[in-house]
C-alpha positions, 0 to 999 in steps of 0.5 A: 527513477528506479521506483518506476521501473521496479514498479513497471517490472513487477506490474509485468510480473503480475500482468505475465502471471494473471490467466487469460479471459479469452476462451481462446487457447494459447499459442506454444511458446518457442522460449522456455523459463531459462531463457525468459529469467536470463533475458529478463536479468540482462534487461534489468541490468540494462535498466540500472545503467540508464543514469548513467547513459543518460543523465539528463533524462534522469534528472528531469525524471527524478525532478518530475516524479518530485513534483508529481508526489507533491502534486499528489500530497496536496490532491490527498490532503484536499480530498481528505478535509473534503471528506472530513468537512462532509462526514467529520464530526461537527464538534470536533471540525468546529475546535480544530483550525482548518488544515490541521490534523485531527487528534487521536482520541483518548485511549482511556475509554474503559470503564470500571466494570470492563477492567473486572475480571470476566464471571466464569462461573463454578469450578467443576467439583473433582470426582472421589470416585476415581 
């Protein structure tokens, strides 16, 4: 629950702070920055007692953004063995059971050559003249 409102607050903040498309001016705020800040903390302190003013919203709440995380766990698991299915790779979908995660491929790729040092050529020679 308090994901969501901190989301809701700071999308506020982002929507507050985005400049207008409209070729039209803005109207003159009667309310300056101290008293929008000190509403705007009264507001949230407000928002901290809901659960306890309301406990049963809350807990329905709280129960209702569980299912919908699970809802979205399995959307995103789906989509991604879709998309797997389509772009995988076809040797390695065929060895893996459906459902399971695929491997991360070996980090020992380098051959011989690429550990050898880079060439960097002849060293410039000091000049005696000094």
């Amino acid at each position: 629950m308090r994901f969501l409102l901190r989301m809701t607050f700071w999308l506020g903040v982002v929507l507050i702070l985005l400049p207008s498309g409209g070729s039209q001016p803005l109207p003159t705020s009667q309310v300056s920055a101290g008293e929008a800040f000190s509403a705007a903390q009264a507001a949230m302190s407000d928002m901290r007692q809901f659960c306890e003013r309301q406990p049963a919203v809350c807990e329905v709440s709280s129960q209702t953004a569980v299912t919908l995380g699970q809802r979205a766990q399995v959307g995103a698991k789906m989509l991604y063995e879709f998309l797997h299915e389509r772009f995988g790779n076809d040797e390695a979908a065929a060895s893996q059971p459906t459902g399971s995660v695929p491997a991360k491929p070996s980090q020992n790729t380098l051959r011989p050559a690429d550990l050898s040092p880079p060439w960097r050529g002849p060293q410039p020679r000091e000049n005696p003249r000094g």
